[in-house]
C-alpha positions as CSV (number, residue, x, y, z in Angstrom):
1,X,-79.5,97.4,-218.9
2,X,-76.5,97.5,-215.7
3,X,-74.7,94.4,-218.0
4,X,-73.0,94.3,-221.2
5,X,-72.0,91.4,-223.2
6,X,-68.5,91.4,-225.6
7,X,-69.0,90.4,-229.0
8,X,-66.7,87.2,-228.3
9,X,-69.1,86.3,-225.1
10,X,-72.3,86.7,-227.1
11,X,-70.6,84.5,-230.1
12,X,-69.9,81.9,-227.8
13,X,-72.7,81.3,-225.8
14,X,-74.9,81.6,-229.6
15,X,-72.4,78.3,-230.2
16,X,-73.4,76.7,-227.3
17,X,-77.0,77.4,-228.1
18,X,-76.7,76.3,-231.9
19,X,-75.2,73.4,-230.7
20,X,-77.5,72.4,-227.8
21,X,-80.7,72.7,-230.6
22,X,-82.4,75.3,-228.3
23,X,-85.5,76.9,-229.3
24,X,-86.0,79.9,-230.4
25,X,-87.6,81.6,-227.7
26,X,-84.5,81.2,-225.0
27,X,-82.4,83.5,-224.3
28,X,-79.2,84.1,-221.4
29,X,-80.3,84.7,-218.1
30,X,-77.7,86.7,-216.1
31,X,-77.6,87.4,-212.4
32,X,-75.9,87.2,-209.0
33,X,-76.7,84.7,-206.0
34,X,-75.2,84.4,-202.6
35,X,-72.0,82.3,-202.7
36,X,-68.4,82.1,-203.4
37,X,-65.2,83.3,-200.9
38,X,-66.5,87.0,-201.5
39,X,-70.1,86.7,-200.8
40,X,-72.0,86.8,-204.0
41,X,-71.1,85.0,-207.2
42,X,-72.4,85.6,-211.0
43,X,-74.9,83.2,-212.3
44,X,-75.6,82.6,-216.2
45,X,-78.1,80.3,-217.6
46,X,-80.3,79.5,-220.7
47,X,-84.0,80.3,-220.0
48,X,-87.5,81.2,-221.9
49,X,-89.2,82.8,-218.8
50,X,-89.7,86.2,-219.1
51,X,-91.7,88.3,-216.6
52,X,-91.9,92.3,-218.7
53,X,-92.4,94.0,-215.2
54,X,-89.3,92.4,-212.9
55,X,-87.2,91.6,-215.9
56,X,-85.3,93.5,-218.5
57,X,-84.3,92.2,-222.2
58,X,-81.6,93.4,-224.7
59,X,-79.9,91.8,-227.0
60,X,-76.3,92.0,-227.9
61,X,-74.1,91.0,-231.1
62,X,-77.5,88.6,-231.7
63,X,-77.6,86.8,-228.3
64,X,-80.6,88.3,-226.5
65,X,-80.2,88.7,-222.7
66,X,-82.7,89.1,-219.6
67,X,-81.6,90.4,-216.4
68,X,-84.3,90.5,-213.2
69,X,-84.0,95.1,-212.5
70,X,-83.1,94.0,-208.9
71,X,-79.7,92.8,-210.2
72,X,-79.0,96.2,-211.4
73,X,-77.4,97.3,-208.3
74,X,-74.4,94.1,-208.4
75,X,-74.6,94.8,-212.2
76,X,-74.1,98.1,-212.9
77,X,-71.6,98.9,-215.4
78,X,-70.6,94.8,-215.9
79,X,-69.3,93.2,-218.5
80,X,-69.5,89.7,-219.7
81,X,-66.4,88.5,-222.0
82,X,-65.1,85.0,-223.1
83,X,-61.4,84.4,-223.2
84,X,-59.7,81.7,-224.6
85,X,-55.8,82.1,-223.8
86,X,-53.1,81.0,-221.3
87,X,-55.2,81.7,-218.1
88,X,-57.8,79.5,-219.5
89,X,-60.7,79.5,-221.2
90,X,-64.3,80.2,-220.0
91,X,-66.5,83.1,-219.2
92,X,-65.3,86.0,-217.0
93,X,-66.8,89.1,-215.4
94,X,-65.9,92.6,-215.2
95,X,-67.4,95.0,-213.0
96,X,-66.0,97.9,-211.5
97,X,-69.0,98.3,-209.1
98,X,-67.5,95.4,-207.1
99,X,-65.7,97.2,-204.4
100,X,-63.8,93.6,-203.5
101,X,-63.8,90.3,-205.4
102,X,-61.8,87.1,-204.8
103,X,-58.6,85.8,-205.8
104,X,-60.1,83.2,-208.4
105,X,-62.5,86.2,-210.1
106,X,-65.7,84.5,-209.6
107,X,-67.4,86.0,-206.3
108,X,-67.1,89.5,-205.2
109,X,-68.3,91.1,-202.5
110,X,-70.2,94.5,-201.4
């Protein structure tokens, strides 16, 4: 899979889970859409669709997560962490195959 997820990330979106009374059968949805100052910007979302030939699963710390394999190229070598600290709290993304990103860290472009 092109994305990995921190143990803190996966923790907190199993909270958010737990706490929303999902089923069983969702899992996170990662992924990249047009948008943002940079061109593309990362999408997350809680979903129970999965397609076994355009999508991949893993699971991490738990959490189990699907990407669509055409996301590998704006995913490759990402990371998804949670940080709660004196920047703010939320999800960010790391990816050093993003040859430019915007000042706010939540589009990059390519």
């Amino acid at each position: 899979m092109a994305i990995s997820v921190t143990e803190k990330a996966a923790k907190e979106v199993k909270r958010m889970m737990d706490e929303q009374k999902f089923a069983p059968d969702m899992f996170l949805r990662v992924g990249v859409a047009a948008g943002g100052c940079s061109g593309f910007e990362y999408k997350f979302a809680f979903d129970n669709q999965y397609n076994e030939e355009a999508d991949q699963k893993a699971e991490f710390f738990g959490l189990p997560v699907v990407v669509d394999r055409k996301m590998d190229l704006y995913l490759d070598g990402a990371t998804l962490d949670f940080c709660d600290d004196i920047n703010g709290r939320g999800f960010r993304f790391d990816n050093p195959s993003a040859p430019k990103s915007c000042g706010c860290g939540k589009s990059f472009g390519v």
